[in-house]
Structure formats: structure tokens, C-alpha cells
C-alpha positions as CSV (number, residue, x, y, z in Angstrom):
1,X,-38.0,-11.0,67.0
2,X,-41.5,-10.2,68.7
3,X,-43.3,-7.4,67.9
4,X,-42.9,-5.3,70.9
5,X,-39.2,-5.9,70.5
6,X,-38.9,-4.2,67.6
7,X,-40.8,-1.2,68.8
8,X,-38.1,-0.8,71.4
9,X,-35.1,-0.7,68.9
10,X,-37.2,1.5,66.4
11,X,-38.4,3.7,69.7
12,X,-34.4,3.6,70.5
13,X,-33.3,5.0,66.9
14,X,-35.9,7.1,66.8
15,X,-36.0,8.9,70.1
16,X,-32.2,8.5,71.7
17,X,-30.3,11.0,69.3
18,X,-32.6,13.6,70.1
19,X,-31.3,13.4,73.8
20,X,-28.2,14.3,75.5
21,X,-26.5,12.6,78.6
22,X,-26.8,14.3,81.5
23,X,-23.1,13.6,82.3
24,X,-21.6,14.8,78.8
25,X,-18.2,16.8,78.8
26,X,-18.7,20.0,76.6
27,X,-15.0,20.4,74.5
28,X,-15.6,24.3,73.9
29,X,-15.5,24.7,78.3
30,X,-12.3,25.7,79.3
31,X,-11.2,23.3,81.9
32,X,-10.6,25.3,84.9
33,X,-7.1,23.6,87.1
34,X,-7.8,22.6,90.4
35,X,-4.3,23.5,91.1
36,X,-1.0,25.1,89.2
37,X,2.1,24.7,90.1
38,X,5.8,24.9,88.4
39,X,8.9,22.2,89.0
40,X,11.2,20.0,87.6
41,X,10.1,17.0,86.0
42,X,11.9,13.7,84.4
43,X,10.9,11.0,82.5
44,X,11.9,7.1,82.8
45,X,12.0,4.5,80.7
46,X,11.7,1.3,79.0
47,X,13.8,-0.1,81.6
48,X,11.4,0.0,84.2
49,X,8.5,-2.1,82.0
50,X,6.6,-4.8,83.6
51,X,7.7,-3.3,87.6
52,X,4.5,-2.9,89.6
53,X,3.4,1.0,90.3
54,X,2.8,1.8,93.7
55,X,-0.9,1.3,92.8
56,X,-0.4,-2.0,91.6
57,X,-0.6,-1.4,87.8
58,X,2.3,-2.5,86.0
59,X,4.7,0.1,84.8
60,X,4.3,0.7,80.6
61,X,6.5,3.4,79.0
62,X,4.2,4.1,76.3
63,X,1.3,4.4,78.7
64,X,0.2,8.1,79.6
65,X,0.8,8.0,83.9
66,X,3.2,9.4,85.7
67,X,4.9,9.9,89.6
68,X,4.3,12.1,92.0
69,X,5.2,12.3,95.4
70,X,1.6,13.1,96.8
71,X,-1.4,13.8,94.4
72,X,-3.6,11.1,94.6
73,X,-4.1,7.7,92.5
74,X,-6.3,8.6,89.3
75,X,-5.8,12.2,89.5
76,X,-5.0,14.1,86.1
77,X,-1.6,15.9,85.6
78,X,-1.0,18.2,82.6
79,X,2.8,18.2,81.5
80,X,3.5,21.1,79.5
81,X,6.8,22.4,78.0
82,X,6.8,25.6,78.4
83,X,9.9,25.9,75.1
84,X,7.3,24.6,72.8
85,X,3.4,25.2,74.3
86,X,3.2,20.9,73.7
87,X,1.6,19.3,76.4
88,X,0.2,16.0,77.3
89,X,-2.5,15.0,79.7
90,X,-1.2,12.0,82.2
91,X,-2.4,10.3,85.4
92,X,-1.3,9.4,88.3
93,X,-0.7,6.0,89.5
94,X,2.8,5.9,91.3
95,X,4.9,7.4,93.3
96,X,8.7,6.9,92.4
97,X,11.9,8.0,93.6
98,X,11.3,11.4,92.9
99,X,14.1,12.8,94.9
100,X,16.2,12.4,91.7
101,X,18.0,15.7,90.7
102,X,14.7,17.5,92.5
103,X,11.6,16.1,90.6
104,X,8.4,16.8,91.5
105,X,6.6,14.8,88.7
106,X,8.0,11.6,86.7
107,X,6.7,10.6,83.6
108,X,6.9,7.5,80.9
109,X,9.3,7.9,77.5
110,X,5.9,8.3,75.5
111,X,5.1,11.7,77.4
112,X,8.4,13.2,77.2
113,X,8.7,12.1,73.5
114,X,5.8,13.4,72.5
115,X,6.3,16.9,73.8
116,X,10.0,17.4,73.2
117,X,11.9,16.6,76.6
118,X,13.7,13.8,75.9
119,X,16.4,15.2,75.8
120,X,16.2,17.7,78.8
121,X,17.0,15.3,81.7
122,X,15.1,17.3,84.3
123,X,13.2,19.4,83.2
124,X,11.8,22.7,85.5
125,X,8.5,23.8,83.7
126,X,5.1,23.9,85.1
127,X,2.8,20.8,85.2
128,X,-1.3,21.6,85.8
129,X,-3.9,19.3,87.3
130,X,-7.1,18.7,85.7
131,X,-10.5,17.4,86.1
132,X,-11.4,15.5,89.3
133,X,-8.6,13.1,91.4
134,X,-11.6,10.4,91.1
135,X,-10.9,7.4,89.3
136,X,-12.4,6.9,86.2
């Protein structure tokens, strides 16, 4: 390795922890919803695996996605039961058949495991989108 390559990596050690990203997320912010609502939800399952979303991704019940009837692709979705405060942090990337017992939101096994609602069916209890509906 050259000299003035090894004044780079040095300069990089040296200089780069001292800065900060423009773009870094601060965890002690309160993220602030872009918009609240409350309705029935319902998960699906493993039968479902490998079927194409209505984005194109392929269906996973342990992945952290969900249905909705209208929020856009990539947009973030907050599931919350409202018996226990646990909640789980989803995106959107299909859209379903949400008509289902009155769903407004479907969600893999993973997500209703993981916050108690396995059990529920459909569940009414209010769900709370976050961030940007960007893509990331």
C-alpha cells in the first residue's frame, strides 16, 4: 500500500468518528404519526407463503408487511394491541382481501404472534402510521 493511501485510511479513523451524518435518526425523538386511525385487523398465515404481493414481493409469514386496502407500497404501519400496549412496526406491500369479517389492515403470523393476537381472529384495535410512505 502507497503512502498517500495510508494517509487516507489513517485520515479516515482519525477524522470520521468525530462526525455525524447529516441523515441520522435520533432514538430519544418521539416519532410524530402521519396519521391514527382505529379498526379491525387479522393476520394470515403460512398458507399463503411463496404467493406474490400485489407489489410483487413474495408473501413470507415471518416477514414484518402487511395489507391494506389503500396506504401506499413502502409505507410504515404500527400494529398495536391495545390489551397488552405490544406493538410491532410493519410495511406495506399488498393489498389482500380485506373485506374479510371487516379488516382494515392484514398482517403475517410473525406480527400477530409477537404481540398476542393470534388468537383474536379480527381484531378491532388501532394501528398508527409512521415515518415517510417512501421506500426505503
Amino acid at each position: 500500500m502507497s503512502w498517500a493511501a495510508l494517509r487516507w485510511v489513517l485520515l479516515m479513523f482519525l477524522v470520521a468518528p468525530g462526525m455525524e451524518a447529516p441523515l441520522v435518526a435520533h432514538l430519544n425523538q418521539p416519532v410524530k404519526p402521519i396519521k391514527t386511525w382505529v379498526g379491525n385487523s387479522s393476520w394470515y398465515g403460512p398458507g399463503f407463503n411463496g404467493r406474490k404481493t400485489a407489489n410483487g414481493e413474495r408473501f413470507d409469514s415471518e416477514a414484518l408487511t402487511a395489507a391494506h386496502p389503500n396506504l401506499p407500497f413502502g409505507s410504515m404501519v404500527r400494529v398495536v394491541n391495545t390489551r397488552n400496549g405490544k406493538f410491532e412496526l410493519v410495511r406495506i406491500n399488498d393489498r389482500g382481501s380485506l373485506s374479510r369479517r371487516g379488516a382494515k389492515l392484514m398482517y403475517p403470523y410473525r406480527v400477530a404472534r409477537k404481540i398476542g393476537l393470534i388468537h383474536s381472529g379480527v381484531k378491532p384495535g388501532p394501528a398508527r402510521t409512521h415515518g415517510t410512505t417512501e421506500k426505503h
